[in-house]
MDAnalysis code that builds the backbone (N, CA, C; Angstrom):
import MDAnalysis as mda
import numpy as np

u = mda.Universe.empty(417, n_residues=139, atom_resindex=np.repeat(np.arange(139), 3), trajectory=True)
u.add_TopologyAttr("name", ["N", "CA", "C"] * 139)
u.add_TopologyAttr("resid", np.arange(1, 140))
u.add_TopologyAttr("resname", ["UNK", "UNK", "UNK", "UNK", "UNK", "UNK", "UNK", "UNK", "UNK", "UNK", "UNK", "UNK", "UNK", "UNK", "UNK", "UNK", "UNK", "UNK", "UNK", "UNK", "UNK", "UNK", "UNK", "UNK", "UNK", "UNK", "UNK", "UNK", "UNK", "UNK", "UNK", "UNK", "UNK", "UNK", "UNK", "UNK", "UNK", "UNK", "UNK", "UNK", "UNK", "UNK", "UNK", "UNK", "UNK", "UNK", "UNK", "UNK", "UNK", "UNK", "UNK", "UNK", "UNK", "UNK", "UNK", "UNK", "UNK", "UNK", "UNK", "UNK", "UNK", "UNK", "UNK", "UNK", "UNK", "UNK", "UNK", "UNK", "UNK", "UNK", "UNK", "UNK", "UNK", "UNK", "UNK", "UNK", "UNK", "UNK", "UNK", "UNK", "UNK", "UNK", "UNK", "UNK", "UNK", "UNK", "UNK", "UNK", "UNK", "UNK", "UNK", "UNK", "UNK", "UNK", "UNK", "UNK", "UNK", "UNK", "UNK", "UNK", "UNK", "UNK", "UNK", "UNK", "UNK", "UNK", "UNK", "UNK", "UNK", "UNK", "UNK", "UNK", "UNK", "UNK", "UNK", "UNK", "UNK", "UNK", "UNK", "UNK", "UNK", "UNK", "UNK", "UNK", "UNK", "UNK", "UNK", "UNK", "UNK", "UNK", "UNK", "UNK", "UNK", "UNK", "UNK", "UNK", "UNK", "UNK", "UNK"])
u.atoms.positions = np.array([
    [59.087, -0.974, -46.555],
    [59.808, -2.098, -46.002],
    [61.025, -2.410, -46.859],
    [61.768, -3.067, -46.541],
    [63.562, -3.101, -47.100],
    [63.017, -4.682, -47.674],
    [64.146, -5.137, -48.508],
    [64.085, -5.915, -48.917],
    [64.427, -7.410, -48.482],
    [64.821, -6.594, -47.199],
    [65.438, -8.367, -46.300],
    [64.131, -8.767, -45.150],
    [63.497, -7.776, -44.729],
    [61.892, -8.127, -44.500],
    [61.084, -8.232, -45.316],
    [61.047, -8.165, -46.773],
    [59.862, -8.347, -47.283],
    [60.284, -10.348, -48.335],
    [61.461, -10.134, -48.375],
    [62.191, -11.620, -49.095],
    [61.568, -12.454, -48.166],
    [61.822, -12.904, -47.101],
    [61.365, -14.065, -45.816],
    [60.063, -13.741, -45.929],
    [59.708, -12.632, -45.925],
    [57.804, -12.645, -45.629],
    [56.908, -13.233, -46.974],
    [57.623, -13.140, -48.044],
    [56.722, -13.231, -49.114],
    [57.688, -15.034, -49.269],
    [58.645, -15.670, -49.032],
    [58.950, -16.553, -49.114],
    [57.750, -17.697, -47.882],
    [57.694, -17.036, -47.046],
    [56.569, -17.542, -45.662],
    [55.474, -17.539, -46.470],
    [54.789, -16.778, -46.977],
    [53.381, -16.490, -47.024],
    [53.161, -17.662, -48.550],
    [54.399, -17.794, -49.248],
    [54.588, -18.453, -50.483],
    [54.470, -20.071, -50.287],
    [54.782, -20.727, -49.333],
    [55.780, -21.861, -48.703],
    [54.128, -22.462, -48.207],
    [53.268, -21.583, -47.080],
    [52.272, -21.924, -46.431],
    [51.037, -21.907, -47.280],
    [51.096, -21.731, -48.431],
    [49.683, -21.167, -49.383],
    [49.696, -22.160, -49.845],
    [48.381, -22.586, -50.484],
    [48.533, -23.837, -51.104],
    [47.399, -23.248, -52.602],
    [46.669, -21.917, -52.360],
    [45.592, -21.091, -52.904],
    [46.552, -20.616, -54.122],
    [47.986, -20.287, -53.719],
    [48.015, -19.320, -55.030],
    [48.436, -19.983, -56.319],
    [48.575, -21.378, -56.244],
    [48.320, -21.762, -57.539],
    [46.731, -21.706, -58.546],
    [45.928, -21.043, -58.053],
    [44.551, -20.452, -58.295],
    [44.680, -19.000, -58.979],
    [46.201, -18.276, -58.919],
    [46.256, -17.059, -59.220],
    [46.247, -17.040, -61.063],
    [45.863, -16.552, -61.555],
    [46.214, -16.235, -63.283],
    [47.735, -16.021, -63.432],
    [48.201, -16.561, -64.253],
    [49.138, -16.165, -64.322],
    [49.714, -15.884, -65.914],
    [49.922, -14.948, -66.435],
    [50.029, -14.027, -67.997],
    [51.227, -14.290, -68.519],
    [51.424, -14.740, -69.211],
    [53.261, -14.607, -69.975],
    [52.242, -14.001, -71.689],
    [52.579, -13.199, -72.084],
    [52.511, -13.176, -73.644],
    [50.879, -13.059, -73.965],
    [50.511, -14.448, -74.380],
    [49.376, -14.150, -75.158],
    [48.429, -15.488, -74.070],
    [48.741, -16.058, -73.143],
    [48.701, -17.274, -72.749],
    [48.828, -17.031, -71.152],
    [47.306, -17.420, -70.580],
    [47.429, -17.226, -68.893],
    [47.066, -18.689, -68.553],
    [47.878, -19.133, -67.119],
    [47.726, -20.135, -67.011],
    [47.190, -20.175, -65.455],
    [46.237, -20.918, -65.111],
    [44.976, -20.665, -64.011],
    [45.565, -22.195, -63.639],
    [45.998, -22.990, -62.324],
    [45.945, -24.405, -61.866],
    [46.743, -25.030, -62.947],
    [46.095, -25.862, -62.952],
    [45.958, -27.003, -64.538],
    [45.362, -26.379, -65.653],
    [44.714, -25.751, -66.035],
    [44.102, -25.254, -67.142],
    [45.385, -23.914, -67.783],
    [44.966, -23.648, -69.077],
    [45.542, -22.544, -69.682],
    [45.020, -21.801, -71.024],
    [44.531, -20.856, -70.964],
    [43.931, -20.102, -71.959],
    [44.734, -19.532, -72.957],
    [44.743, -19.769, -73.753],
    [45.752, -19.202, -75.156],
    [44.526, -18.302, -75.997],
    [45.549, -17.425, -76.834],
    [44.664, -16.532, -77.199],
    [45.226, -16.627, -79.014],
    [44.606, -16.842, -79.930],
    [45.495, -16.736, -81.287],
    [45.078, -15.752, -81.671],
    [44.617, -14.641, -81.372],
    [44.319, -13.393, -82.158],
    [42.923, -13.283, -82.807],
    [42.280, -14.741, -82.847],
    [40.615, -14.627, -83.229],
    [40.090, -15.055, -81.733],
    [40.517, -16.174, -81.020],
    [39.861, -16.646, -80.231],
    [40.634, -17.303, -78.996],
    [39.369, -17.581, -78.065],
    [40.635, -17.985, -76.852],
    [40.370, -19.497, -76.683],
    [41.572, -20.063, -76.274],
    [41.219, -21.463, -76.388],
    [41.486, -22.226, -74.985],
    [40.790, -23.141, -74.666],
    [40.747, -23.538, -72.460],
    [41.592, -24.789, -73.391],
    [42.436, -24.982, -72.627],
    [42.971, -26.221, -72.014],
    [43.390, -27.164, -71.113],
    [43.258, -28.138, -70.917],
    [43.477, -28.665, -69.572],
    [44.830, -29.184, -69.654],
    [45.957, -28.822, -68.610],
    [47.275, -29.050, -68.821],
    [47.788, -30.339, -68.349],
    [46.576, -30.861, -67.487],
    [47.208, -32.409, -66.821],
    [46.593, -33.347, -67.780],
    [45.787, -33.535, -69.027],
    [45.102, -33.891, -69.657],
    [45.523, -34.268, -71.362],
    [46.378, -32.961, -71.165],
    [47.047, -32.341, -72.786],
    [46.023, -32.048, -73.624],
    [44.631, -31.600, -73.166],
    [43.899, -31.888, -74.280],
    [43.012, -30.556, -74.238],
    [42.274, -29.828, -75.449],
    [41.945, -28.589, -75.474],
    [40.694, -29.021, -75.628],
    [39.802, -28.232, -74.702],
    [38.847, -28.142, -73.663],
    [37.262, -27.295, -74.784],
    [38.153, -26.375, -75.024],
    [37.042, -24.817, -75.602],
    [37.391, -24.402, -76.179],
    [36.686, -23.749, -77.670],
    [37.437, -22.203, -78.027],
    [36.142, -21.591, -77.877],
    [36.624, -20.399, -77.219],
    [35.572, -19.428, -76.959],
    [35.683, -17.577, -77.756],
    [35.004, -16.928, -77.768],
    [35.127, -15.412, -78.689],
    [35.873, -14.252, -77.279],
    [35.759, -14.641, -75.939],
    [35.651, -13.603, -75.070],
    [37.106, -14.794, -74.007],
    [37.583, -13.259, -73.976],
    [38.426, -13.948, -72.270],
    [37.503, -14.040, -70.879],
    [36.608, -13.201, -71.311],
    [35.777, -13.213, -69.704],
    [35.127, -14.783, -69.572],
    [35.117, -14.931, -71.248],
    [34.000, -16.839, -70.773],
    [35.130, -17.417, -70.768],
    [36.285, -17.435, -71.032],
    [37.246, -18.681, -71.116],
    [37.329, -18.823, -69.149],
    [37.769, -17.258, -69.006],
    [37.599, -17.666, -67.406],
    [36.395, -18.321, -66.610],
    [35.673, -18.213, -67.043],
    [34.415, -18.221, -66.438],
    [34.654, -20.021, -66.741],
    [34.918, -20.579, -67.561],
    [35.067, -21.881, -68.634],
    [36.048, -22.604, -67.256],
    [37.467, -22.262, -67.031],
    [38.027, -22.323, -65.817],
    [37.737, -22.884, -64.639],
    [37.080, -21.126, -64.005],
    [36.205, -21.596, -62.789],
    [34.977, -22.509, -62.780],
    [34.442, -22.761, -64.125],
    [33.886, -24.153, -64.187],
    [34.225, -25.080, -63.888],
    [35.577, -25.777, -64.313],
    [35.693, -26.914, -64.299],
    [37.093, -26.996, -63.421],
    [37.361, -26.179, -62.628],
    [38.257, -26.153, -61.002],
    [36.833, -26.545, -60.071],
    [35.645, -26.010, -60.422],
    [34.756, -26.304, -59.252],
    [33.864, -27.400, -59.632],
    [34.280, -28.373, -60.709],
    [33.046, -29.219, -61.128],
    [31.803, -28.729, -61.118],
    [31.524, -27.282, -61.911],
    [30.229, -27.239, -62.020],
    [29.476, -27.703, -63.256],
    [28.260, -27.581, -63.360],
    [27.523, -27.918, -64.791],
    [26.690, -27.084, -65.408],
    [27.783, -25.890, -65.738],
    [27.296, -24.722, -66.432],
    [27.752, -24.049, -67.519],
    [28.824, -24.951, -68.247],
    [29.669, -25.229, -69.171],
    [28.702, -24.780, -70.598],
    [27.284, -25.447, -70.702],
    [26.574, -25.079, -72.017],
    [26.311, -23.542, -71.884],
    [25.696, -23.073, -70.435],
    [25.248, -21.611, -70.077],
    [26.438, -20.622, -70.665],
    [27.961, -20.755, -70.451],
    [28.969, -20.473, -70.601],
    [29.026, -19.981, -71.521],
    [28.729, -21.173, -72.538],
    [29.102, -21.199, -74.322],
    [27.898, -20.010, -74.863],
    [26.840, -20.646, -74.354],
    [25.838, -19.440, -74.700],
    [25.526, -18.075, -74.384],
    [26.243, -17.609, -73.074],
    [27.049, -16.053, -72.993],
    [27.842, -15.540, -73.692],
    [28.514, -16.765, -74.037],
    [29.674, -16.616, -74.642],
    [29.300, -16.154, -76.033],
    [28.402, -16.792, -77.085],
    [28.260, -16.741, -78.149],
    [27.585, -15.389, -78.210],
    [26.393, -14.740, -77.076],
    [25.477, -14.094, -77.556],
    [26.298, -12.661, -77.562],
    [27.227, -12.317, -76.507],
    [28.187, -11.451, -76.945],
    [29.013, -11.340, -78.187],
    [29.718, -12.636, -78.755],
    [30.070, -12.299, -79.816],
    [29.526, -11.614, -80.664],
    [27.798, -12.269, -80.683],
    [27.094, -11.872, -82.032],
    [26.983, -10.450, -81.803],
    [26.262, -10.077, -80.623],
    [25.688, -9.057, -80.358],
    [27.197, -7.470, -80.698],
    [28.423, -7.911, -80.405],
    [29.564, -7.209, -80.385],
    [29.408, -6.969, -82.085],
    [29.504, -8.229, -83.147],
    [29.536, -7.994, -84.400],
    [27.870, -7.167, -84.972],
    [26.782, -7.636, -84.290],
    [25.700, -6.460, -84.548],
    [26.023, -4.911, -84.738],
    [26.484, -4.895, -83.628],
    [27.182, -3.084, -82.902],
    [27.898, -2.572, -83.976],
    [29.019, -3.557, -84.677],
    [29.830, -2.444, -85.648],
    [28.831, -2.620, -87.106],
    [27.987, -3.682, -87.544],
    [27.017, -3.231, -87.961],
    [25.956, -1.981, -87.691],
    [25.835, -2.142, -87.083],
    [24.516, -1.119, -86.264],
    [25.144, 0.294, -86.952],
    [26.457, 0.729, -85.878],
    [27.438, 2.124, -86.581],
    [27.499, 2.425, -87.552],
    [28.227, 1.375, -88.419],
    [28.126, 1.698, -89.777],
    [26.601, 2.207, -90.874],
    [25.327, 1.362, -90.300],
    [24.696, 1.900, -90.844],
    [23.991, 3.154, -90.661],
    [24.262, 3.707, -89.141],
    [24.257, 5.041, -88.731],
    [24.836, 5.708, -89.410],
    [26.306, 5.642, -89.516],
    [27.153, 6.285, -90.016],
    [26.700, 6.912, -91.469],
    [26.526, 5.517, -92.497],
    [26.308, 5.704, -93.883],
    [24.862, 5.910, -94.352],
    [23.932, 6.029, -93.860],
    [22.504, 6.642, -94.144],
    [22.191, 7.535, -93.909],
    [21.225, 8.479, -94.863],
    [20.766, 9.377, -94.886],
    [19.414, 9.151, -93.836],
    [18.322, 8.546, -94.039],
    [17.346, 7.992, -93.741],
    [17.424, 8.473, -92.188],
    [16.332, 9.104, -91.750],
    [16.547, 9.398, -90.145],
    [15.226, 8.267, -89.600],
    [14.490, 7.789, -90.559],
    [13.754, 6.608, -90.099],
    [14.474, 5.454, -89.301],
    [15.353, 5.399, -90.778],
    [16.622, 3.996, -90.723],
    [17.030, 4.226, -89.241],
    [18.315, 5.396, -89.313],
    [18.925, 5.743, -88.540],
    [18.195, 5.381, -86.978],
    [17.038, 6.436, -86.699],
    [16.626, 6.162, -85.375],
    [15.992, 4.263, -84.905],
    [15.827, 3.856, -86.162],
    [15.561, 2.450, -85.584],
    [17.311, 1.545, -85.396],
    [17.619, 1.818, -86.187],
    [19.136, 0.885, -86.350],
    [19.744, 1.698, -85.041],
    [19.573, 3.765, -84.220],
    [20.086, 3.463, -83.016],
    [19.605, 2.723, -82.000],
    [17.872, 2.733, -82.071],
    [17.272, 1.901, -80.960],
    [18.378, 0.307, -80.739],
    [18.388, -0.317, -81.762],
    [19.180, -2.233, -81.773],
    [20.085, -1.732, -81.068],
    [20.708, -0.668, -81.915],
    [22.170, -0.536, -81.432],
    [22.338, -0.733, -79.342],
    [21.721, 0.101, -79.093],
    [21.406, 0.504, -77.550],
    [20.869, -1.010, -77.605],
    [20.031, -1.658, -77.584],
    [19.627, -3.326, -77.272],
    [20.886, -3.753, -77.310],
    [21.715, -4.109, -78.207],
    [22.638, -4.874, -78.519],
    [23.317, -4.476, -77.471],
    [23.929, -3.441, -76.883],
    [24.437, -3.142, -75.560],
    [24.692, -3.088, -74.678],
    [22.922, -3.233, -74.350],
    [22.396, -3.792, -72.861],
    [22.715, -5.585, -72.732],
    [22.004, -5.964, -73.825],
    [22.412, -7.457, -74.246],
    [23.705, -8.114, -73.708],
    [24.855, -7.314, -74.344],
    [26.207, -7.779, -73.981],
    [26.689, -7.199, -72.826],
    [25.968, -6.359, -72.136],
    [26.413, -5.664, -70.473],
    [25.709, -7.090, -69.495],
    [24.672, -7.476, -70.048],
    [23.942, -8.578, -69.165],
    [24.551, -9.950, -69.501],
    [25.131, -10.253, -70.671],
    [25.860, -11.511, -70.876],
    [27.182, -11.283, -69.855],
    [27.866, -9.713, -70.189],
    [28.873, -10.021, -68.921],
    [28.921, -10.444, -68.086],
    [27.762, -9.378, -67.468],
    [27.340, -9.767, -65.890],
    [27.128, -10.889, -65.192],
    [26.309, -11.832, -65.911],
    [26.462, -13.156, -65.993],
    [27.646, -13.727, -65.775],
    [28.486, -13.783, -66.732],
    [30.091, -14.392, -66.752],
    [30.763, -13.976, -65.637],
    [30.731, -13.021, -64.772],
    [31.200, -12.130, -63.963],
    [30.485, -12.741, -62.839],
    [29.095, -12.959, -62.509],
    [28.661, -13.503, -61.408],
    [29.095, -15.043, -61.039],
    [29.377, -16.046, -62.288],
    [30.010, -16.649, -62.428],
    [31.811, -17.435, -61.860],
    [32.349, -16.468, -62.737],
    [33.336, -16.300, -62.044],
    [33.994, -15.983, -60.597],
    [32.942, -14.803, -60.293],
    [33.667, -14.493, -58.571],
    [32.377, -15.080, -57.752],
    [31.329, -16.275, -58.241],
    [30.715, -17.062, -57.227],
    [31.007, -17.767, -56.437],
])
């Protein structure tokens, strides 16, 4: 399509929406969802509410900040559940490069095969905290 049918169509579809202020929207380090906006400082992500001025969360994961979001666009009350996905991934993420390393640096095939068993737990752990955050989000 040329650009003089697609200018009016996406100006129409822009004009009649009232949804796509719901879209994410990314500049830099900082997406901004409605009223809310997630900043990221390089350790952690932080929710804010923009009609409010006032910061909401800091969370370890972008998947819970969103999830943190679609919380509180839908008034739900799942905000503690959130935090606690939220956290058990962190830990479980900092287990993992534990876990490696002590694979890595032991001789011990005792060690080794128990520290891979966690490792694989710790895995599943943070695939099911996603999932969570993820069912969450696109509920």
């Amino acid at each position: 399509m040329s650009n003089k049918i697609l200018i009016p169509l996406l100006s129409k579809i822009m004009s009649t929406t009232t949804s796509l202020e719901l879209l994410p929207v990314s500049i830099d380090n900082r997406t901004k969802i409605a009223n809310y906006e997630i900043d990221f400082d390089g350790v952690s992500y932080h929710v804010s509410d923009l009609q409010k001025k006032q910061l909401l969360h800091s969370v370890w994961t972008k998947m819970a900040a969103l999830a943190l979001v679609r919380n509180y666009q839908r008034n739900d009350k799942r905000e503690n559940e959130i935090i606690d996905l939220d956290y058990t991934i962190g830990k479980n993420l900092n287990d993992l490069k534990f876990y490696k390393n002590t694979i890595k640096k032991t001789q011990d095939t005792i060690k080794k095969f128990s520290t891979n068993t966690r490792l694989q737990i710790a895995k599943l752990t943070i695939a099911e905290a996603q999932q969570k955050l993820l069912t969450i989000i696109f509920s």
